[in-house]
C-alpha positions as CSV (number, residue, x, y, z in Angstrom):
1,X,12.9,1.2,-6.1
2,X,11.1,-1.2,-4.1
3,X,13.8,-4.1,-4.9
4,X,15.1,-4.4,-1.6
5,X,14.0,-6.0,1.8
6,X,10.5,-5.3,2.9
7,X,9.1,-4.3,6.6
8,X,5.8,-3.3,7.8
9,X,5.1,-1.6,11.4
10,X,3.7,-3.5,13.9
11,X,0.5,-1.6,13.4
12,X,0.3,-2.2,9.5
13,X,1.0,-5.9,10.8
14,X,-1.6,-6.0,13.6
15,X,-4.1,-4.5,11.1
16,X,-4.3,-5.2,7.8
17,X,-4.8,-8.7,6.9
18,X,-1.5,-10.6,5.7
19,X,-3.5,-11.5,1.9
20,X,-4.3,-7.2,1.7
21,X,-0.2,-6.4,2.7
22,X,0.5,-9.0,-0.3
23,X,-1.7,-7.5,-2.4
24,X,-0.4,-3.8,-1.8
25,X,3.1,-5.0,-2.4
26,X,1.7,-6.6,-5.6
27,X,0.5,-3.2,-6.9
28,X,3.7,-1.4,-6.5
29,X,5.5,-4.6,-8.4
30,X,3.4,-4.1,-11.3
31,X,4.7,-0.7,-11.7
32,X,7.1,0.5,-14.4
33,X,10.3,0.5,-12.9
34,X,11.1,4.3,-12.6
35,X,8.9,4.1,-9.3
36,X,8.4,7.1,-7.0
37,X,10.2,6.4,-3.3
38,X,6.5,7.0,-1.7
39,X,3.7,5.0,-2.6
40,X,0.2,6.2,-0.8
41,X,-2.7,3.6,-0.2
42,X,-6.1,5.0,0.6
43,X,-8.4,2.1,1.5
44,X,-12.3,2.2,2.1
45,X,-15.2,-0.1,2.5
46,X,-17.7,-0.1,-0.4
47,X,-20.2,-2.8,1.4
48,X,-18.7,-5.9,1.4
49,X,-15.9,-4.9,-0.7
50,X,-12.5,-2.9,0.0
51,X,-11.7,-0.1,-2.3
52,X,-8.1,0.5,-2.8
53,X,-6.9,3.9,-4.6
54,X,-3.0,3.9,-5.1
55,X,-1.1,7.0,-5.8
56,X,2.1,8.8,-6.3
57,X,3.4,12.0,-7.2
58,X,6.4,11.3,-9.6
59,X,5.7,9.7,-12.1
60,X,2.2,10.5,-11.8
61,X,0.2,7.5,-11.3
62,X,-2.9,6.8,-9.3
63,X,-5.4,3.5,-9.7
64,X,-8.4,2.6,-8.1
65,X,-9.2,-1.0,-7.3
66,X,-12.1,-3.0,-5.4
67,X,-11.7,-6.7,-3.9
68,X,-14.2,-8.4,-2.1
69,X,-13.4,-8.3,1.6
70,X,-15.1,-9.9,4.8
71,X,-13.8,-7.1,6.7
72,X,-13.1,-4.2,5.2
73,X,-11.0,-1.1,6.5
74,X,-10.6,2.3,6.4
75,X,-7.0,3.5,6.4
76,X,-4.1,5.1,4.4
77,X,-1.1,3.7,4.3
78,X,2.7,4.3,2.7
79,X,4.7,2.4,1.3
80,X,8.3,4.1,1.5
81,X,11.6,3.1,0.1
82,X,14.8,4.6,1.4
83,X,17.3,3.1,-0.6
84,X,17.7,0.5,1.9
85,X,14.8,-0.5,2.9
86,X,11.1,-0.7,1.9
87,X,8.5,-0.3,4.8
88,X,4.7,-0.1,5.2
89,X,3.1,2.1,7.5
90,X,0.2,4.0,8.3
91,X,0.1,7.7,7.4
92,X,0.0,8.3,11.4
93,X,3.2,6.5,11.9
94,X,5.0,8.9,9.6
C-alpha cells in the first residue's frame, strides 16, 4: 500500500503547505508495511503549533504529533490508496 504514484486534489494542493503534504506522506512511509488503504489526518492549531493526529482502522494505529507552524490549520484529510493510485484529499472531497 501506498507504493505507487501519489496525487493530491487541487484543494489539498491550494491548502496545505507543500512542507505539511510531505510530512503527511512521511507518516504513512514510516508505517509497517501491512498498511490500511485509508489513512485519516485530523489537523488542529495548538497556538503556534499544528497538531497532527493520524489514524486507521486496520491495523489499528493512531499517533498524535505537534510541529511548529506559522499558520496553522484546521482540517481532516485522507490519504487513500486504490491499488493504483494514492491520493490526498479532504474528507469533503470524498
Amino acid at each position: 500500500m501506498f507504493q505507487n504514484q501519489r496525487y493530491l486534489t487541487s484543494g489539498v494542493n491550494a491548502s496545505i503547505p507543500l512542507e505539511l503534504q510531505l510530512f503527511l506522506w512521511s507518516l504513512i512511509d514510516q508505517l509497517p508495511p501491512e498498511r490500511d488503504y485509508l489513512q485519516v489526518f485530523q489537523l488542529e492549531p495548538m497556538g503556534q503549533m499544528q497538531s497532527i493526529t493520524h489514524s486507521s482502522e486496520q491495523p489499528s494505529h493512531r499517533m498524535t504529533y505537534v510541529i511548529p507552524s506559522d499558520k496553522p490549520i484546521s482540517a481532516k484529510l485522507y490519504a487513500i490508496d486504490d491499488g493504483e493510485h494514492s491520493t490526498m484529499l479532504f474528507a469533503s472531497e470524498y
